[in-house]
C-alpha positions, 0 to 999 in steps of 0.5 A: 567242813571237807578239806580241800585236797586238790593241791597235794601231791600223794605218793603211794608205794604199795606193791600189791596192784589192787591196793594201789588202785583202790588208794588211788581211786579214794583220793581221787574221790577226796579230790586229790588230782596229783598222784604218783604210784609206785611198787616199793620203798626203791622206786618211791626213792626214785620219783621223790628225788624228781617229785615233791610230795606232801603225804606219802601212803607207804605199804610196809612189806614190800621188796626190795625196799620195805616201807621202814627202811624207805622211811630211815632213809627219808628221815636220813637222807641228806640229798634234799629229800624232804625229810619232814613229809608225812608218811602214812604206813600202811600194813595188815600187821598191827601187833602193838610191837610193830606199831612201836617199831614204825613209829620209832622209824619216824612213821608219821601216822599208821593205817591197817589193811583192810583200808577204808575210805574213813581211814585214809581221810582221818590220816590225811586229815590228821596230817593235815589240820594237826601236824605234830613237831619233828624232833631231831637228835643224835639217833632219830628224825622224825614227828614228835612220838607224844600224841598228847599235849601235856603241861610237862612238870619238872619231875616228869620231864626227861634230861636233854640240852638244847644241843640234844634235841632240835625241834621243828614244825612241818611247814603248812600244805 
């Protein structure tokens, strides 16, 4: 069964013209009808301080703020900006290392270019039907970096007190 879509608000930061138009059109296609398009990880800033958005499809590089540093500033800002929306990094570079880096941003989901219709519904969908627990401490916000859900036994458990780690789920869309 096909996800009803057309009550989210997208925004997608892309400063590559041809991208954001194709992103827009396989939302529009999926029946997203609200959609706000920006050219870098600034002017992203800009429209959410005005717009709430439910998903983000955010480009990688861009100048003269790059999809990481708009995502530390989203899971950090404390001017209201929701810090739990999911962000979808869109990037042609997928060494593993960079993955890593983006998911230690807080990147919620990552998508490689070239897109595809299939890409962008399996990360909306993922968003979507199974949100992953936000975990706050000292030096990350951000989804839960565990994509599985384990039993976790006392040897394999990492040492933390309930004043180390906070633990939140993303309210529903």
């Amino acid at each position: 069964m096909a996800l009803d879509l057309n009550r989210l608000n997208v925004l997608v930061a892309e400063d590559n013209a041809y991208m954001r138009v194709m992103i827009r059109e396989i939302l529009i296609n999926f029946g997203v009808s609200s959609i706000q398009e920006c050219k870098d990880g600034a002017d992203a800033l800009s429209v959410l301080r005005n717009w709430t958005a439910d998903i983000i499809f955010m480009d990688w590089m861009m100048e003269p703020m790059d999809g990481l540093e708009f995502t530390r500033a989203i899971r950090t800002d404390p001017t209201g900006i929701n810090p739990y929306v999911p962000i979808i990094m869109l990037t042609g570079h997928t060494e593993h290392h960079r993955i890593i880096e983006a998911r230690d941003a807080g990147v919620t989901e990552f998508l490689a270019k070239p897109v595809t219709a299939n890409g962008v519904y399996s990360r909306i969908k993922s968003v979507v039907e199974n949100p992953r627990p936000f975990i706050k401490t000292a030096r990350y916000l951000g989804p839960s970096r565990r994509r599985r859900q384990e039993e976790m036994v006392a040897h394999n458990r990492r040492h933390s007190t309930s004043e180390d780690v906070d633990i939140a789920v993303p309210s529903s869309f």
